[in-house]
C-alpha positions as CSV (number, residue, x, y, z in Angstrom):
1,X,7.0,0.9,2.8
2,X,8.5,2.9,5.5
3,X,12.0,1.9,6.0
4,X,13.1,3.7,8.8
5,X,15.2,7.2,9.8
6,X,16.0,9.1,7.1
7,X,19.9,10.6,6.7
8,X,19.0,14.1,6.5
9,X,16.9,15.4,9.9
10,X,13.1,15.5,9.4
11,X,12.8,13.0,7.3
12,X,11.8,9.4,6.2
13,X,13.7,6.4,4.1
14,X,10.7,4.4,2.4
15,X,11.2,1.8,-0.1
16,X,8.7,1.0,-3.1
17,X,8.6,-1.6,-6.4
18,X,9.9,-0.1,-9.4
19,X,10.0,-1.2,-12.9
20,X,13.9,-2.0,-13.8
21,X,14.6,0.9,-16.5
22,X,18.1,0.1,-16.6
23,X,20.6,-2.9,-16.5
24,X,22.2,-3.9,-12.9
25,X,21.0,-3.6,-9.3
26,X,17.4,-4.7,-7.9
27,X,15.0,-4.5,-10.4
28,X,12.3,-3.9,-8.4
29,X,13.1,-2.2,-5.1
30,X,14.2,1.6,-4.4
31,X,14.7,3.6,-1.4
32,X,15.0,7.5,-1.2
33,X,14.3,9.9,1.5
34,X,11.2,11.8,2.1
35,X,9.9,14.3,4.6
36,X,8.5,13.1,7.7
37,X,5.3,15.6,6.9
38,X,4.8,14.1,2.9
39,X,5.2,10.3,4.5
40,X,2.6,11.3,7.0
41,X,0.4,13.1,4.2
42,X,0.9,9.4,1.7
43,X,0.6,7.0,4.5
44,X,-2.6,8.8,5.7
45,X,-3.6,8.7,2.0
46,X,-3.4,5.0,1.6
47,X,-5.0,4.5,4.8
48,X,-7.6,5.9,4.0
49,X,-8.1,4.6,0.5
50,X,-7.6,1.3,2.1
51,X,-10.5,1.4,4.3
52,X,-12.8,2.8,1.6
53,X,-11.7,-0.1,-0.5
54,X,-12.5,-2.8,2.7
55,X,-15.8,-1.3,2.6
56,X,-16.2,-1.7,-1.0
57,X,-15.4,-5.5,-0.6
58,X,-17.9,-6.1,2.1
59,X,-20.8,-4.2,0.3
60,X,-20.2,-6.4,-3.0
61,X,-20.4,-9.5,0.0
62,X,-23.6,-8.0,1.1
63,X,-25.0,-8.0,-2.6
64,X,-23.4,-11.4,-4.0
65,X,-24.6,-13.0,-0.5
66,X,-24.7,-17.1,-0.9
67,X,-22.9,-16.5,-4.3
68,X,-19.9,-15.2,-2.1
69,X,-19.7,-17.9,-0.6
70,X,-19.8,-20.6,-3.8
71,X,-17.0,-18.4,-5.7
72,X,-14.9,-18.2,-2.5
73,X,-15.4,-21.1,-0.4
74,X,-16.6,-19.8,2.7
75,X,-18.1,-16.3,4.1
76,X,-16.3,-13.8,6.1
């Protein structure tokens, strides 16, 4: 998750969930900078892997049809 400005010029502060490996502080969330050209290169990345999953979804809707619809209550 994009955070915001980075410290250093050119770059990005994102924060992700992390596994706690050690004792004290969050457990789960981390920040670090990053290059403004790898966030662009991830977040297009997961954009696009987001759409071809959306896609996935609706052609198992397409398939499942009415049975869609009894496991999840309603059809979108």
């Amino acid at each position: 998750m994009r955070v915001g400005v980075g410290a250093s010029p050119e770059t990005t502060r994102v924060r992700y969930a992390a596994g706690q490996v050690n004792s004290g502080g969050c457990p789960f969330m981390r920040m670090f900078d990053m290059s403004n050209t790898d966030y662009a290169a991830g977040r297009a990345t997961f954009l696009k892997m987001e759409a071809d999953a959306s896609k996935k979804v609706e052609q198992v809707k397409q398939v499942l049809g009415e049975q869609w619809q009894e496991i999840f209550g309603k059809k979108d």
